[in-house]
N, C-alpha and C positions, 0 to 999 in steps of 0.2 A: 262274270260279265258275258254277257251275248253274244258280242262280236268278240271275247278274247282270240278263237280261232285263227282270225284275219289278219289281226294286227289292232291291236288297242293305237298308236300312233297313225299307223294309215288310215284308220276309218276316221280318226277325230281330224285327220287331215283333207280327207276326205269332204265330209260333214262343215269342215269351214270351208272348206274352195267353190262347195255347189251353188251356194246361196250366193253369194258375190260372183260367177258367173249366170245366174239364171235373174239377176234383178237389172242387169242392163237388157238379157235379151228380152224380158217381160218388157220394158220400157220401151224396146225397138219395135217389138210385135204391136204394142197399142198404137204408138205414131205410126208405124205404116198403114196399119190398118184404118187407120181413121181419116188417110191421105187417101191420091191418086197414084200413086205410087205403082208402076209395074210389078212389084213384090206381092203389093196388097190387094191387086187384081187376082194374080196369081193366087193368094192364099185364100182370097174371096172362094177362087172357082175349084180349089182343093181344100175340101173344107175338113177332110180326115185328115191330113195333114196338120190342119193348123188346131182341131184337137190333138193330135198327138202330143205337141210343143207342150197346149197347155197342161196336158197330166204330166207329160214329161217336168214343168216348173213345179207343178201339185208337187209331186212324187220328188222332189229335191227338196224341197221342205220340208213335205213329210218325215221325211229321214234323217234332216238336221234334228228334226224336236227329236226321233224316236232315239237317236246317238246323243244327244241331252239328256232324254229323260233316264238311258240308261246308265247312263254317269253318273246320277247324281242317285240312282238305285244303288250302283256300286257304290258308292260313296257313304250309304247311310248303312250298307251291309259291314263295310270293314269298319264303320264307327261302330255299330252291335256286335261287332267280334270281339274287336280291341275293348267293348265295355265290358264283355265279357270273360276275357281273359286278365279284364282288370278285378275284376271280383273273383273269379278264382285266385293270383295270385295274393289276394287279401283276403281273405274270408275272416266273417264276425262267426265265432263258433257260438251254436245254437245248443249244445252240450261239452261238459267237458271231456276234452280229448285229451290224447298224450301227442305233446310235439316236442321233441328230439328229447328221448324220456322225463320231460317235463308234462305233469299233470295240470292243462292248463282249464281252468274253470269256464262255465260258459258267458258268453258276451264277450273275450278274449279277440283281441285285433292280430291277425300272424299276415306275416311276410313272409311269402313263399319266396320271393325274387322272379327266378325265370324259369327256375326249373319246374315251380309246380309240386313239386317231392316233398310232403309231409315232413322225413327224416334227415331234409337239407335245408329248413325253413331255415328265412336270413334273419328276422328278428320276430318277438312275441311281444305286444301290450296287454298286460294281464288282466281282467275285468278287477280281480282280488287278489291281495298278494300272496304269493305263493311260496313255498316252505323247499330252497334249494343250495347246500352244501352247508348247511346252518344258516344260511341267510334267509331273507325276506325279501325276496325280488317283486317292483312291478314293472318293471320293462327290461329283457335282455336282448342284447344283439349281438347274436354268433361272426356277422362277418368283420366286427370290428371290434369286437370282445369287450362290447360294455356291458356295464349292468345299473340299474336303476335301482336302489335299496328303499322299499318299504320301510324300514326300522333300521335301525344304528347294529351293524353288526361286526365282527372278526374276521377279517383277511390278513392274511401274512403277517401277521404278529400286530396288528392296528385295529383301533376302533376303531371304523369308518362313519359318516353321518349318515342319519337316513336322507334322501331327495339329492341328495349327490352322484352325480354319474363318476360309477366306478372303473375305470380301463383297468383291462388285463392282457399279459402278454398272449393268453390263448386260455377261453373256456375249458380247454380239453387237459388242460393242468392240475394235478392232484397233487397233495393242494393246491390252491389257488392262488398264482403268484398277481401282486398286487403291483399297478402301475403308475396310479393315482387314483387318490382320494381325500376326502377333510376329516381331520380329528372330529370325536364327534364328545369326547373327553380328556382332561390332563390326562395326559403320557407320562411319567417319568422316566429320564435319561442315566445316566450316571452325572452327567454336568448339569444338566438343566431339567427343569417340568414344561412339557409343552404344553402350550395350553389350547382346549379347545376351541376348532378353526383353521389350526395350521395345517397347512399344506403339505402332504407326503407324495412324493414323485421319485421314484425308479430313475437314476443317475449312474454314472460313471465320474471317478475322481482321478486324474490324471495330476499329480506331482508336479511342483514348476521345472524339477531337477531332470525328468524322465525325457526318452528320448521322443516321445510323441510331441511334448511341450515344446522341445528347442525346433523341433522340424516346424512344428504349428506357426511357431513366431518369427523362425525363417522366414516362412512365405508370407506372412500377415505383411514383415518389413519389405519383400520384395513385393506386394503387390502396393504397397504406399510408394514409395520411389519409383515405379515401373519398370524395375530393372529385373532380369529373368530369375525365374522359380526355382526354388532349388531342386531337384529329383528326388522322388517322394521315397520318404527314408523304413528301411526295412529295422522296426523296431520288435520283430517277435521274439528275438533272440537276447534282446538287450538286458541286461541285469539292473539295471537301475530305470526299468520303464516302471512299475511300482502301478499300473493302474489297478483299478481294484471297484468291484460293485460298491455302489453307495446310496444311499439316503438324500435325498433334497428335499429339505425341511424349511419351509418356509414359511413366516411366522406376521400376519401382516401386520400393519397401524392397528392399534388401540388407543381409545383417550387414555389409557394408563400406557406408562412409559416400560420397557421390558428388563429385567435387571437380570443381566449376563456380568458374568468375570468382574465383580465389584465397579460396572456401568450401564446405563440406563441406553438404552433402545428405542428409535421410535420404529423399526422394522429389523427384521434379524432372519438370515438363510443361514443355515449349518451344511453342511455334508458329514455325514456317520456311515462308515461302514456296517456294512449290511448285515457281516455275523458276525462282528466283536460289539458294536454300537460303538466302538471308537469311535471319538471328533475326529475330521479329517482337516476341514477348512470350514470358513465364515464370513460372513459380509454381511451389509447392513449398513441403517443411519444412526447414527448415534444421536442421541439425544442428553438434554442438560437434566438432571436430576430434578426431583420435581421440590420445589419453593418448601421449606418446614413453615409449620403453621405460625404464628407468631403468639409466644406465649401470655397469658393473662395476668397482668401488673397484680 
């Protein structure tokens, strides 16, 4: 901007005081002048003076429009910066490149974020999908470690669906540890078949018995009474705290009922530990077995 030098605040402060000081004395200069007025005698008989006033009002206006016009220059320049640095941080690739050693096809939508840095791009929309860790990616996004599957593929021991957004704990994981996903076919358990649909989610299982449990429901009971909390209990040492990585498997409504432990289900969660696939725990609605046909006389 032109006047940044000065003071961007002082000139537009400026540029508003002159105009509302120069529109009353404009106002005073026409009524005197048009009167008998000793002023207007006066300015009758000094007539350079009384042009002065009026460039002097000219040249106050002038300068409000020119501190206008230059605002609103500055105005459309940082909108063409910022469109601009809106489209480098997005760029449609017009060939395929490699972004963050992914071979991305062209027509490809990338997220650079803020940095602008090819090899810190934040996430990629693939024109086509693209062939990465055995999967079939069409959208991945580094800063929150999701992934968009093309195709039904294998993570962490699961068939995942395709068009499901997959969470991981970090891209940068070999293999690929899995956070959530949908079956995308039956599993089989040792106890059960899951069936495709079900819900796999990355859990921790905590024992009613462990010491995490009885502190948890300490305070649960002390924040229902309002009576004070207990001091938060050092369970790392504890022998009977028993937590352990788990599996939350959850299995939703079906018009067929789900037949667990010789009873029907109308929804069913499990937790299985993560590298025995022991049951751990369960929940769920229970449902009435469904009606036998009635047989033909």
């Amino acid at each position: 901007m032109m006047f940044a030098p000065v003071g961007v605040l002082g000139i537009a402060l400026l540029a508003f005081l002159l105009p509302l000081l120069m529109l009353p004395l404009s106002c005073f200069m026409f009524l005197a002048f048009q009167g008998n007025w000793k002023f207007a005698q006066w300015l009758r008989s000094h007539k350079l003076v009384f042009w002065l006033l009026i460039a002097l009002q000219v040249l106050s206006y002038a300068f409000t429009v020119l501190v206008i016009a230059s605002f609103k220059q500055s105005a459309r320049e940082g909108d063409i910066e910022r469109a601009q640095a809106e489209i480098r941080r997005h760029p449609v690739l017009t060939q395929a490149s490699m972004v963050r050693s992914i071979l991305a096809p062209a027509g490809s939508k990338i997220d650079l974020g803020y940095s602008e840095d090819w090899n810190e791009a934040s996430s990629a929309e693939f024109a086509s999908p693209v062939s990465w860790q055995g999967l079939q990616l069409k959208h991945i996004d580094w800063r929150y470690g999701r992934l968009s599957l093309a195709a039904p593929g294998q993570v962490d021991g699961w068939h995942c669906a395709a068009g499901e957004v997959l969470a991981t704990h970090s891209l940068s994981d070999m293999p690929l540890r899995l956070a959530y996903c949908t079956l995308a076919s039956p599993t089989v358990l040792p106890d059960i078949t899951l069936p495709a649909g079900t819900k796999v989610q990355r859990d921790i299982y905590v024992p009613q018995n462990s010491c995490m449990a009885r502190w948890t429901a300490a305070a649960n009971r002390a924040l229902e009474t309002g009576s004070k909390a207990p001091a938060p209990a050092d369970c790392a040492d504890s022998k009977d705290e028993g937590v352990v990585a788990a599996w939350l498997l959850h299995i939703p409504a079906t018009a067929t009922p789900i037949r667990w432990k010789n009873q029907h289900w109308h929804s069913l969660t499990l937790q299985v530990d993560i590298q025995t696939r022991k049951l751990l725990g369960h929940g769920g609605e229970l449902a009435q077995p469904p009606a036998k046909a009635a047989s033909a006389p």
